[in-house]
C-alpha positions as CSV (number, residue, x, y, z in Angstrom):
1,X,0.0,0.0,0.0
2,X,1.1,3.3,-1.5
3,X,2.1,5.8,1.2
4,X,1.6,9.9,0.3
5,X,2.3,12.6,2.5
6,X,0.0,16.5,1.1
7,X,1.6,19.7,2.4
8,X,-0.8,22.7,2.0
9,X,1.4,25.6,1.8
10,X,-2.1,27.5,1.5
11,X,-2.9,29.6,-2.1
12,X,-3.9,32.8,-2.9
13,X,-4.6,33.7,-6.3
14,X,-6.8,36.2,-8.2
15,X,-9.1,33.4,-8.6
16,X,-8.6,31.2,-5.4
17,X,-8.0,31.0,-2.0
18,X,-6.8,28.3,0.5
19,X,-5.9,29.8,3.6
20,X,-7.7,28.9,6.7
21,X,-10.9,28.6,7.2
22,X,-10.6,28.0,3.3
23,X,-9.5,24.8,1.5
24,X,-8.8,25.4,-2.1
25,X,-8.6,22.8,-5.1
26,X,-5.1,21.7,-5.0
27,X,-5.1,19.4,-2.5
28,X,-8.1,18.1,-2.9
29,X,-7.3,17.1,-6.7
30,X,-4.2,15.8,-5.8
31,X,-5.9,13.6,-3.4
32,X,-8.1,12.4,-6.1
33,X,-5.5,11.8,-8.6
34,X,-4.1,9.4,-5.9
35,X,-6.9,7.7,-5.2
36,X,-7.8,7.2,-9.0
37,X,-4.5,6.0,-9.5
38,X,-4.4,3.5,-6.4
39,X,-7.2,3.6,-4.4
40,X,-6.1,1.3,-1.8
41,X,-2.9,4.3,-1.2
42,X,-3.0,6.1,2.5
43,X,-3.2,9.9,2.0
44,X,-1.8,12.3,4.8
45,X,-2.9,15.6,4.7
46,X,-1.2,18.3,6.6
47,X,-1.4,22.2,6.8
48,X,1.9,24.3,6.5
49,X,0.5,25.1,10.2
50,X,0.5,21.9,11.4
51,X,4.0,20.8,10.3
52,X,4.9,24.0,12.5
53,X,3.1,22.7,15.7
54,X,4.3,19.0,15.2
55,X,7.6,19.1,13.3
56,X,8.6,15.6,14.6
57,X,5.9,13.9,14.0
58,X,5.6,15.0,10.6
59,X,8.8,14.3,9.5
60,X,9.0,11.1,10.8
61,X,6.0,10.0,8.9
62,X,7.1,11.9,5.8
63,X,10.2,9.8,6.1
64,X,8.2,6.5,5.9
65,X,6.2,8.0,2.9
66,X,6.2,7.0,-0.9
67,X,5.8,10.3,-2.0
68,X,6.3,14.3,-0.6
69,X,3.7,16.4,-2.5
70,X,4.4,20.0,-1.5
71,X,1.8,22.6,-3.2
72,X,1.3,26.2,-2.5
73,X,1.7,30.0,-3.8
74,X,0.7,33.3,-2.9
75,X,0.0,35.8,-5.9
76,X,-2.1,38.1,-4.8
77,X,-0.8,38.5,-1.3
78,X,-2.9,39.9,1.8
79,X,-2.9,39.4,5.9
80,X,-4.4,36.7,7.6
81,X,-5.6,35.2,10.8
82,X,-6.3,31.5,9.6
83,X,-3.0,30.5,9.0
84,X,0.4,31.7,7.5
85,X,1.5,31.0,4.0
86,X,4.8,28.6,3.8
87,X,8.0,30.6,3.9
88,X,10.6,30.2,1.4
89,X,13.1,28.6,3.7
90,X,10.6,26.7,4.5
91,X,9.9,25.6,0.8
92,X,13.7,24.1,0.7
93,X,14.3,23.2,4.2
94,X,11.1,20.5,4.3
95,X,12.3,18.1,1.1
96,X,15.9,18.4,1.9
97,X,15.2,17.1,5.3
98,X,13.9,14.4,4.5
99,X,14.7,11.6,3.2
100,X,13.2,8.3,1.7
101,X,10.1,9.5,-0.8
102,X,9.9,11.3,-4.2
103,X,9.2,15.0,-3.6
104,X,7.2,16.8,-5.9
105,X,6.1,21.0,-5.8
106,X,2.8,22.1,-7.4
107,X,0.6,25.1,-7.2
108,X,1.8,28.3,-8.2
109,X,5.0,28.1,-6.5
110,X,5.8,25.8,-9.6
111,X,4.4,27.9,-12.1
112,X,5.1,31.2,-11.2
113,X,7.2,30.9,-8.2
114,X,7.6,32.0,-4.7
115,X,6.4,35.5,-3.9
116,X,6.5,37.1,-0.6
117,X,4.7,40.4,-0.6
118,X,3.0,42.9,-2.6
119,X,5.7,45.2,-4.1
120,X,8.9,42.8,-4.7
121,X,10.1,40.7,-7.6
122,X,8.8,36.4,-7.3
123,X,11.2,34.4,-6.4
124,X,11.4,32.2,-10.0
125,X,10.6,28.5,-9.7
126,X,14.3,27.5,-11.2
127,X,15.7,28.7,-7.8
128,X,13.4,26.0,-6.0
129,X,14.2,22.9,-8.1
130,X,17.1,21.7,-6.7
131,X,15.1,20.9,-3.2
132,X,12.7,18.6,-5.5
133,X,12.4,15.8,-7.8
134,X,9.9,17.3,-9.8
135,X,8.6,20.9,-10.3
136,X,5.3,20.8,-12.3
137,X,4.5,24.6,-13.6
138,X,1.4,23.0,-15.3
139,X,-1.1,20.7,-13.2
140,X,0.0,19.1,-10.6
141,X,-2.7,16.4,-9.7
142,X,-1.9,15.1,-13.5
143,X,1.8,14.6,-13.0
144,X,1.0,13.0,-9.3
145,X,-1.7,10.9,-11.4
146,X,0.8,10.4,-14.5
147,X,3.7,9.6,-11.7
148,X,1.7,6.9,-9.6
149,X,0.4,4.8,-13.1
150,X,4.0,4.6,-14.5
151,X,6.8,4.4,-11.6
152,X,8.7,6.3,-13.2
153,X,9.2,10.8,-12.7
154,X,11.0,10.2,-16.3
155,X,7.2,9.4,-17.8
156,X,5.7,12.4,-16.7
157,X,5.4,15.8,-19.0
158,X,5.8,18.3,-15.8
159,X,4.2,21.0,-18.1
160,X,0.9,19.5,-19.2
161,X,-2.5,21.1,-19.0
162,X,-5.7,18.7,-18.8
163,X,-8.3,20.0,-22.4
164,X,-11.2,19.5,-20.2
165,X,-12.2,18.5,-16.7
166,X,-13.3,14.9,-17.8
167,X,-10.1,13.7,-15.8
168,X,-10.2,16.8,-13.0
169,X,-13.7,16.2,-12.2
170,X,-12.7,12.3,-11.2
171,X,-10.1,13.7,-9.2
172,X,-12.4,16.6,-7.2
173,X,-15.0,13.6,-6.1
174,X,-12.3,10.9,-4.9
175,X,-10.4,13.5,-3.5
176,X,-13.2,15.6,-1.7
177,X,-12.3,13.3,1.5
178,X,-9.5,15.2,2.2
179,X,-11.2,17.8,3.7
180,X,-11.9,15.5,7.0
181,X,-8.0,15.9,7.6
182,X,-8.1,19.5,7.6
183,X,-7.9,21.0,11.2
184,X,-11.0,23.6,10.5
185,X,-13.0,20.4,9.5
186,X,-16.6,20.6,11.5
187,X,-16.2,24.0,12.3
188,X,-15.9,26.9,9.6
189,X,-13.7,25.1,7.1
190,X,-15.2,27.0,3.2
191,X,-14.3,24.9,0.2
192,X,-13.5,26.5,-2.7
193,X,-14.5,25.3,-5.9
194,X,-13.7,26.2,-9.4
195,X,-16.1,27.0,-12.0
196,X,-14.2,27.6,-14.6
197,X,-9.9,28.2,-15.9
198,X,-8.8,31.0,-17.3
199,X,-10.1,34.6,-17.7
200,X,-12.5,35.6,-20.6
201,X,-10.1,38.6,-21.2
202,X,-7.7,36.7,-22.6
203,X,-8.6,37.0,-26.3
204,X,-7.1,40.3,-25.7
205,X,-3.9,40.0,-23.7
206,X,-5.7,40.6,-19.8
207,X,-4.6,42.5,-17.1
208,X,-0.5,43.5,-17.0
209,X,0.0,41.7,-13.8
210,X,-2.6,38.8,-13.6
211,X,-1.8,35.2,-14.1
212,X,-5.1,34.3,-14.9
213,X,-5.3,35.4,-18.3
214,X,-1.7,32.8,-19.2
215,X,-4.1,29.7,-19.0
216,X,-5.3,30.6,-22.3
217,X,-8.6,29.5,-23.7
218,X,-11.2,29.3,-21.0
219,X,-12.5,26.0,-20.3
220,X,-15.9,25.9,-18.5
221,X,-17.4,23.0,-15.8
222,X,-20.2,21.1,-16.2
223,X,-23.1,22.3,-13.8
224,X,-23.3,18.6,-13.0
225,X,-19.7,17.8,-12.4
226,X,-19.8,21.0,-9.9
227,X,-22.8,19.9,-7.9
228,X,-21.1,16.1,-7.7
229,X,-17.9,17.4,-6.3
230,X,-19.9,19.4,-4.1
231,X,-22.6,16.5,-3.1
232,X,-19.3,14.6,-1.7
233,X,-18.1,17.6,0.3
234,X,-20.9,18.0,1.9
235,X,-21.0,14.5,2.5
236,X,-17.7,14.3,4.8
237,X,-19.3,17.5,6.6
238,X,-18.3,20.6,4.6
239,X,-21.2,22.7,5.1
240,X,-19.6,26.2,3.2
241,X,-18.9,26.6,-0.3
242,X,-17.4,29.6,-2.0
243,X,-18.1,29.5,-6.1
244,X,-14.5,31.6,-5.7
245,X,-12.1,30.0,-8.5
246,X,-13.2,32.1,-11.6
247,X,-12.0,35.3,-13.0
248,X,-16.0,36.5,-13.2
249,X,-18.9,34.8,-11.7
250,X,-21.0,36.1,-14.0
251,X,-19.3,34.8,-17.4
252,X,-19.8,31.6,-16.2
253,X,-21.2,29.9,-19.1
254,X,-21.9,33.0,-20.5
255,X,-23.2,34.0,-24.3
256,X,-19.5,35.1,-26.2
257,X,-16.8,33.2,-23.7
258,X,-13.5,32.7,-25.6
259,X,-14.8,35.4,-28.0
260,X,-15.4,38.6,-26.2
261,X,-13.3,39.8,-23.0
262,X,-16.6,40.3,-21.6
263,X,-19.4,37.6,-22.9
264,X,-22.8,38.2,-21.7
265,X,-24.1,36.7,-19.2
266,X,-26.1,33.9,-18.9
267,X,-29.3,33.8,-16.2
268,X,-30.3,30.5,-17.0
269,X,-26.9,28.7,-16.9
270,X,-26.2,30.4,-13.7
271,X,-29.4,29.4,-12.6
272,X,-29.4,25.9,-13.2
273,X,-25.7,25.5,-11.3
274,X,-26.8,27.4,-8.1
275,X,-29.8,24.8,-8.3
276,X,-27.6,22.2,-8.6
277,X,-25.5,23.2,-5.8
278,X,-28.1,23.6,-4.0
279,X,-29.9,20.2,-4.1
280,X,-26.4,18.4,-3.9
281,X,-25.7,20.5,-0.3
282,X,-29.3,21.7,1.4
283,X,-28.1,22.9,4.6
284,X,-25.2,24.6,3.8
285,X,-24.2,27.3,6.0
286,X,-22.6,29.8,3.4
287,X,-22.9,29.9,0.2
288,X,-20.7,33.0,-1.7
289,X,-18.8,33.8,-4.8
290,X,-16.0,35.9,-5.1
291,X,-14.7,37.4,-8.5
292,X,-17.1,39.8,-10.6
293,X,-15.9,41.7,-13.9
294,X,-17.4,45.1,-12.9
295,X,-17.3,45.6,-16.5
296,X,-19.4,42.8,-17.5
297,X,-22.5,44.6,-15.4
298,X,-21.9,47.9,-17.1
299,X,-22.0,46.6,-20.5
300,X,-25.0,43.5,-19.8
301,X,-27.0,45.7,-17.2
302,X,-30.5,43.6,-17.8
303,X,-28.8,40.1,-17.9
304,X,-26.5,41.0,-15.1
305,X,-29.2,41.9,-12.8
306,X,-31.3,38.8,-13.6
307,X,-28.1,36.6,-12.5
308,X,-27.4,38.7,-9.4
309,X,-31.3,38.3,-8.6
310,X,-30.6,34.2,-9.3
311,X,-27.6,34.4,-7.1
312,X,-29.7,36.2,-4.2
313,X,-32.4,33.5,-4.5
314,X,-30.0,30.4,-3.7
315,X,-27.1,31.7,-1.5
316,X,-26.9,33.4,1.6
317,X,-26.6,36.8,2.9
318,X,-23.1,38.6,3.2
319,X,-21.8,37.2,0.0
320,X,-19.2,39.3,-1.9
321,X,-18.6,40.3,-5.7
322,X,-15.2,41.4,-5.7
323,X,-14.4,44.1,-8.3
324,X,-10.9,44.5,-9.6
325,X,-11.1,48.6,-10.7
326,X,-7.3,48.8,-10.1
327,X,-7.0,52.3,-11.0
328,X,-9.2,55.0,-11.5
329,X,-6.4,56.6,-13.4
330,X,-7.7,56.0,-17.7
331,X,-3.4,56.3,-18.1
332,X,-3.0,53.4,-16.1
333,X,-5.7,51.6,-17.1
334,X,-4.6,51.9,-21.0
335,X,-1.0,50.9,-20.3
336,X,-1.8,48.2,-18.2
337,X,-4.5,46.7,-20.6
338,X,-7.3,46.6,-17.3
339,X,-10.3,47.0,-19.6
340,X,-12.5,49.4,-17.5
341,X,-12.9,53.1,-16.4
342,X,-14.3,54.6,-13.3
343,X,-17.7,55.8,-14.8
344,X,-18.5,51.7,-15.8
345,X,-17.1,50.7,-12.5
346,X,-19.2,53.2,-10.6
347,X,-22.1,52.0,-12.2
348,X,-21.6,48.2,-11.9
349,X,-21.5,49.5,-8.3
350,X,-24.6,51.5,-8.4
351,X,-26.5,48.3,-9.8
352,X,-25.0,45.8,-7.1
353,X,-26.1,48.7,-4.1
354,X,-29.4,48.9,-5.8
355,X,-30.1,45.1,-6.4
356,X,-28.4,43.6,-3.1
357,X,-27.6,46.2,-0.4
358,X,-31.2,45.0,1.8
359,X,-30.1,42.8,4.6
360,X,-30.4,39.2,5.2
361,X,-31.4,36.6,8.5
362,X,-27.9,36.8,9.5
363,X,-27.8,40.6,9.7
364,X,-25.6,41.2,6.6
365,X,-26.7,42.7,3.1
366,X,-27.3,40.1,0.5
367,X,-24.5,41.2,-1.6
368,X,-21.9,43.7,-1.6
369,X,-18.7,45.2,-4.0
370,X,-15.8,44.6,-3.3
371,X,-13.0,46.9,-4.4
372,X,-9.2,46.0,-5.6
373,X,-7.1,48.7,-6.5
374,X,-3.2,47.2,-7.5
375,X,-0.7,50.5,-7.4
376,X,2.9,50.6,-8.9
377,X,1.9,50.0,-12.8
378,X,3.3,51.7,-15.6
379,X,1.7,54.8,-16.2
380,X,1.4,55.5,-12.4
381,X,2.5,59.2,-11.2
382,X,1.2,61.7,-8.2
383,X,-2.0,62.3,-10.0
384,X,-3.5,58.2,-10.0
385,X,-3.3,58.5,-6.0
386,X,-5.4,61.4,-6.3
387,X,-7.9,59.8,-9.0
388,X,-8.5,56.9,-6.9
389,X,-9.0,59.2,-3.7
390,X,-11.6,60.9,-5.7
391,X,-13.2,57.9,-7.1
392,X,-13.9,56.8,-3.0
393,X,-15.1,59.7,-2.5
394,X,-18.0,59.7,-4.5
395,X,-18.6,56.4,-3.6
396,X,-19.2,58.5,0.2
397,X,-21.2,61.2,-1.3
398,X,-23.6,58.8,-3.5
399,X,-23.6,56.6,-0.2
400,X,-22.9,53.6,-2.4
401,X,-21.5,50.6,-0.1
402,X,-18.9,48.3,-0.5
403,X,-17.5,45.4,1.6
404,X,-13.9,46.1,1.5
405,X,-11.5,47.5,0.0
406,X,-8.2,46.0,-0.7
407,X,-5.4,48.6,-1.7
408,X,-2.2,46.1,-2.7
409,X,1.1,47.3,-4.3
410,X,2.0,45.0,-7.3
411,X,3.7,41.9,-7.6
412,X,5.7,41.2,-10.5
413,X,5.7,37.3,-11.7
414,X,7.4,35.6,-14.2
415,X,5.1,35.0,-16.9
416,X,3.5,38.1,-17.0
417,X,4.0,41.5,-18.7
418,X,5.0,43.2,-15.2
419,X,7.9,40.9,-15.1
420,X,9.8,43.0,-17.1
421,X,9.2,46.1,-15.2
422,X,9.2,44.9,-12.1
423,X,9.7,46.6,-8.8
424,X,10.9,49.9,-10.1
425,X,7.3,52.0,-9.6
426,X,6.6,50.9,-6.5
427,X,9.9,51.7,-5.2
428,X,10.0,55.5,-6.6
429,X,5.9,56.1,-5.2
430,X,6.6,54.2,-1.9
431,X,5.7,57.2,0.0
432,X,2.5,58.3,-2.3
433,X,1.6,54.8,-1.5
434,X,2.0,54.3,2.3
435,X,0.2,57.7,2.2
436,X,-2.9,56.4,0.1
437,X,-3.3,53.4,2.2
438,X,-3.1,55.7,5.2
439,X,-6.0,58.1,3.9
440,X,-7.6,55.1,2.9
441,X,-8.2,53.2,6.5
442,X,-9.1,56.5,7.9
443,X,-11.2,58.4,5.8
444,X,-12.6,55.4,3.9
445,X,-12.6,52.4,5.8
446,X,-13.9,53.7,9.2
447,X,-17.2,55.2,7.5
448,X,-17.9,52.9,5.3
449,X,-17.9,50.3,7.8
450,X,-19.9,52.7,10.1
451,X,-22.7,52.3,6.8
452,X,-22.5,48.6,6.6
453,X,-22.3,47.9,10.0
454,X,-24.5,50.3,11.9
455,X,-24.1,50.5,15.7
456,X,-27.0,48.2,16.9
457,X,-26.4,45.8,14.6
458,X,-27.0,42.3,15.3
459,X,-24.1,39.5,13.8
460,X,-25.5,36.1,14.3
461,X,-23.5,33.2,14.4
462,X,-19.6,34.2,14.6
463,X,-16.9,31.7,15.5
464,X,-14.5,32.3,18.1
465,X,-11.6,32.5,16.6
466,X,-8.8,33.7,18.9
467,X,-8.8,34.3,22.4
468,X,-6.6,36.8,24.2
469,X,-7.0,37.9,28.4
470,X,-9.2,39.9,27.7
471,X,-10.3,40.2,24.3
472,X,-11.7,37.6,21.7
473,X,-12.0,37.4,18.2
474,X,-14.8,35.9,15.9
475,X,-16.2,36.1,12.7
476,X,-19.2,35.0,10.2
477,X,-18.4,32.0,8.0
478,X,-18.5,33.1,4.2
479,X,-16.8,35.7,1.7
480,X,-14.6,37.9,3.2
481,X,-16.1,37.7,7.2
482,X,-15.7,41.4,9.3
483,X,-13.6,40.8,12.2
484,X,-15.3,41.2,15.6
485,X,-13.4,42.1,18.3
486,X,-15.5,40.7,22.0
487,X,-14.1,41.8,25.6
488,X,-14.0,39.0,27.1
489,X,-12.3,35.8,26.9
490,X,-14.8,33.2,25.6
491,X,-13.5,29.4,24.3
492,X,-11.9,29.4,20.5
493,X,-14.5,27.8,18.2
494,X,-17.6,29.4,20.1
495,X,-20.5,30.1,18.1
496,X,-21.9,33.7,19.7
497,X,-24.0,36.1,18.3
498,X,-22.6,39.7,18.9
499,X,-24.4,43.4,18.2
500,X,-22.2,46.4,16.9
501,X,-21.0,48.7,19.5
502,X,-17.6,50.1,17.4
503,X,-15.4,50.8,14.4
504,X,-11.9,50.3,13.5
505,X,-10.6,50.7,9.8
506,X,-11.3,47.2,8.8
507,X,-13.0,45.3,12.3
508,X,-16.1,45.9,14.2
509,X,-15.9,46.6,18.1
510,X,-19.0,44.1,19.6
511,X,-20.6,42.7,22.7
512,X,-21.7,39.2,23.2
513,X,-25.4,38.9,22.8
514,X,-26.3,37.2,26.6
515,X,-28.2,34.3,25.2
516,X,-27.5,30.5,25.4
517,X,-24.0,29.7,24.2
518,X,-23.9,27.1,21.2
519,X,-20.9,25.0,21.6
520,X,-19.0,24.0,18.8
521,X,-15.7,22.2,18.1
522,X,-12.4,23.4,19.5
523,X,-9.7,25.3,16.7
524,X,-6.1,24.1,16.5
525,X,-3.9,26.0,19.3
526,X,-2.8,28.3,16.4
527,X,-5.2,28.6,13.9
528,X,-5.6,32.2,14.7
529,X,-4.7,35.1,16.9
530,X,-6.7,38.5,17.9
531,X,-6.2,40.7,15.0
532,X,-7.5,44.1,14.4
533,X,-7.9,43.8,10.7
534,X,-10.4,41.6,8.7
535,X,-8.1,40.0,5.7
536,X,-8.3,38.5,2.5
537,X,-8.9,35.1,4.4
C-alpha cells in the first residue's frame, strides 16, 4: 500500500483562496489523482501550520512515505488570521530534510514561483528545483496521477494542461475526502470550488500583472460535475462553499466566452448550477462567490441583474462580488490593458447597491462590491493617487456601499508583462503609497464600515476564533467575514452572536449577545490570533 504525504502551503490567487478557514482545489485534486490511481494508497494531509506545531511527528511519517507532495503560492498577497502561507526557507528546508520519498512542488509556487509580498520581484521557480524531484508549472494532480500509473518521474510531461475536466472532475469527487484531515474540519472550514480556468479577457492579452489570463482558452465546468464534487463535500461534513475560482462569476457559461473579454451573461446557466449546488448540499451554512468583472455589469446591465437576482435567491446573505477597478487613473488603465474606467465601474457599483444592499437573517446585506485597487503599474504618477482618492469619494457622497476595499502594491511574476518592469514604480511612489493606504483606512474604511455595519447591529452566528486575556475574536463563515473584536475571553471555536457597538478601519468593536452559548468544536492551538484587521482570508 502506497504511502503519500499533502503539504498545503495555502494559495492565494486572483481566482482562489486556500488559507484557513478555506481549503482550495489543490489538495483536494491531488488527493483524487491518488486515489484514481491506487485507491487502496494512504493519503496524509497536513497544513503548513500543522507541520509548524508537530515538526517531529511530521517528519518522521514523511520519512516512511512514498511520495512528498508540496503545493502552495501566494500571488495576490494579503494578511491573515487563519493560518500563514509557507515561507521560502521553508519551501527548501522540508524536502531536503527528509529523506526516503519522491518530492514533488505544485501550485503556483511551480508555475510562477515564490512570492513574498505585494511590491517585490517572485522568487522564479528555477531557484526551487534543486530541493525537488519534480517541479510541475502546469497541473500538478496530472503529473502525481501520470507519476503513480507509471513508476517512473521520467514518464511524466511536468508541463501539461488537462483540455477538459473529464479527468479533474474524477479527481475533485475521490479526493473531496480530504477535507476530514483538515484542522477547521466541522467548524468553519469553506471549500473552494472552481467553475471555470482562465479569464474571458484573454482573447485580448488581460490585465498586465494577472496570471489568470496565461491559462489561455477558458474551459468551462459542467453544472453537473460542480454539484457532484460538491454532493461529496458536503457529505464528509463541509457545510460552506465559495463559487470563488473564476476570474468572473458572472461569465460563467456566458453567451460570447473565448470570444469577447466580456461575454454576456447567462441567467439561465447560472441558474441551473446554483440549483444544482443547492440540491447536492441543502443545509449549507454559506454559500458565496467571489470574482465579478465590474465591466461585464456595465455593459450587460439587464442580464447582469437577472443573475445577481438568481444568485440572491439560492445563497446566503453577506456574500461578496469582488471588483478589480485597479486604478481609477484612464493612463494606467490603458497601459496596463485593465479593460475598464471609473464611470463603468461606478455603475456596476450602483447596480450591485441597488439590487443587493437590503439585509439578510444573519444581519448582513445580501451582496456587496468589493474593491481591488493594484498600485505601482506603468503609467502611475502623483496624479493616480489622487484619481482613486476621488473615485472613493464619490462612492461616500452617492452613499454607495462596499464590503472592502483592498489597496495592494504589485507583484511582479514571471510570466506576466510586469515581469519586465518589475519593482521599479513601487519603489520610486513608496511614500504616495503608504500615504494612500493611510488616507484610505481613515477616511474610507472607518465610514464605510460605520454604513454597513450600523451601531446596533445584530451578527449572528460568529466563531471564536482567537482568544486573548481579555479580548476575543470571531467572525461569520463566508466571503470575506468582518472581524469582531468581544471583551472578554470566551472558548476558541464558540459560536456567539454579537451586536455592533464600534469601528476600526477594517474590524467591528462588539458585545456578546447574553443568550444560550452554542458550543461548537475546538480550533487548533494556532489557527488564529486576535487581529485588528479583517483579511483577505
Amino acid at each position: 500500500m502506497r504511502q503519500v504525504v499533502i503539504v498545503d502551503g495555502y494559495t492565494d490567487e486572483p481566482a482562489g483562496l486556500g488559507v484557513p478557514p478555506y481549503i482550495d482545489v489543490y489538495p483536494r485534486y491531488i488527493a483524487g489523482a491518488v486515489w484514481h490511481a491506487d485507491k487502496s494508497a494512504k493519503i496524509h494531509y497536513f497544513t503548513i501550520d500543522e507541520v509548524r506545531r508537530d515538526p517531529g511527528a511530521f517528519f518522521k511519517l514523511a520519512s516512511r512515505s512514498d511520495l512528498l507532495v508540496v503545493t502552495g503560492g501566494v500571488t495576490v498577497p494579503g494578511r491573515y488570521i487563519g493560518g500563514r502561507p509557507i515561507t521560502l526557507d521553508e519551501l527548501t528546508r522540508l524536502p531536503r530534510t527528509i529523506e526516503g520519498p519522491v518530492k514533488i512542488l505544485t501550485g503556483p509556487l511551480a508555475r510562477f514561483g515564490y512570492g513574498a509580498k505585494g511590491g517585490e520581484r517572485a522568487v522564479p521557480r528555477k531557484d526551487l528545483e534543486e530541493a525537488y524531484d519534480l517541479v510541475v508549472p502546469g497541473e500538478g494532480w496530472l503529473a502525481v496521477y501520470e507519476y503513480l500509473k507509471t513508476g517512473s518521474l521520467e514518464a511524466v510531461n511536468p508541463y501539461a494542461i488537462s483540455k477538459d475536466y473529464t479527468l479533474t472532475d474524477e479527481f475533485a469527487v475521490k479526493g473531496a475526502r480530504i477535507v476530514s484531515q483538515h484542522p477547521n474540519a466541522g467548524l468553519n472550514l469553506i471549500a473552494e470550488i472552481e467553475t471555470y480556468r482562465g479569464c474571458p479577457r484573454w482573447v485580448v492579452g488581460g490585465c498586465s500583472f494577472c496570471i489568470e489570463p496565461r491559462y489561455g482558452r477558458v474551459v468551462t465546468r459542467n453544472p453537473r460535475s460542480i454539484a457532484r464534487e460538491v454532493e461529496e463535500l458536503y457529505r464528509h461534513g463541509v457545510r460552506a462553499v465559495r463559487l470563488g475560482r473564476q476570474a468572473d462569476f458572472l461569465a460563467y457559461m456566458g453567451r460570447g466566452l473565448n470570444e469577447s473579454e466580456y461575454p454576456k451573461p447567462s441567467p439561465e446557466k447560472i441558474e441551473e448550477l446554483l440549483r444544482m449546488v443547492r440540491l447536492a448540499a441543502p443545509s449549507l451554512d454559506a454559500l458565496h462567490i467571489d470574482n465579478v468583472n465590474p465591466m461585464t455589469i456595465a455593459l450587460h446591465e439587464e442580464e447582469s441583474v437577472k443573475a445577481l437576482k438568481v444568485l440572491i435567491k439560492y445563497h446566503t446573505p453577506g456574500d461578496v462580488a469582488a471588483f478589480g477597478l485597479e486604478s481609477a487613473d484612464p493612463v494606467v488603465s490603458k497601459n496596463n490593458n485593465l479593460g475598464n474606467d471609473p464611470e463603468s465601474v461606478l455603475k456596476a457599483i450602483r447596480i450591485v447597491n441597488e439590487v443587493g444592499r437590503r439585509r439578510g437573517w444573519n444581519g448582513l446585506p445580501e451582496i456587496l462590491p468589493g474593491l481591488n485597487f493594484v498600485l505601482g503599474l506603468p503609467g502611475e504618477t502623483r496624479s493616480t493617487f489622487e484619481r482613486n482618492a476621488e473615485f472613493l469619494r464619490e462612492l461616500l457622497r452617492e452613499d454607495l456601499w462596499v464590503r472592502r476595499i483592498n489597496v495592494r502594491e504589485v507583484m511582479p511574476l514571471p510570466g506576466t508583462p510586469m515581469w519586465s518592469v518589475g519593482d521599479e514604480i513601487v519603489r520610486r511612489h513608496k511614500r504616495y503609497i503608504l500615504s494612500f493606504k493611510r488616507w484610505v483606512r481613515k477616511h474610507v474604511d472607518v465610514e464605510m464600515m460605520r454604513r454597513v455595519f450600523p451601531r446596533g447591529l445584530v451578527l449572528r452566528g460568529c466563531i471564536v476564533e482567537g482568544v486573548g486575556r481579555r479580548v476575543s475574536v470571531a467572525r461569520q463563515i463566508g466571503s470575506y467575514p468582518v472581524t469582531c473584536s468581544i471583551p472578554e475571553p470566551l472558548r476558541q471555536g464558540e459560536r456567539v452572536n454579537v451586536v455592533v457597538v464600534g469601528h476600526k478601519a477594517r474590524s467591528l468593536v462588539t458585545v456578546r449577545l447574553k443568550s444560550p452559548r452554542v458550543r461548537s468544536p475546538t480550533l487548533p492551538p494556532e489557527a488564529g490570533k486576535p487581529a485588528e484587521e479583517s483579511v483577505r482570508a
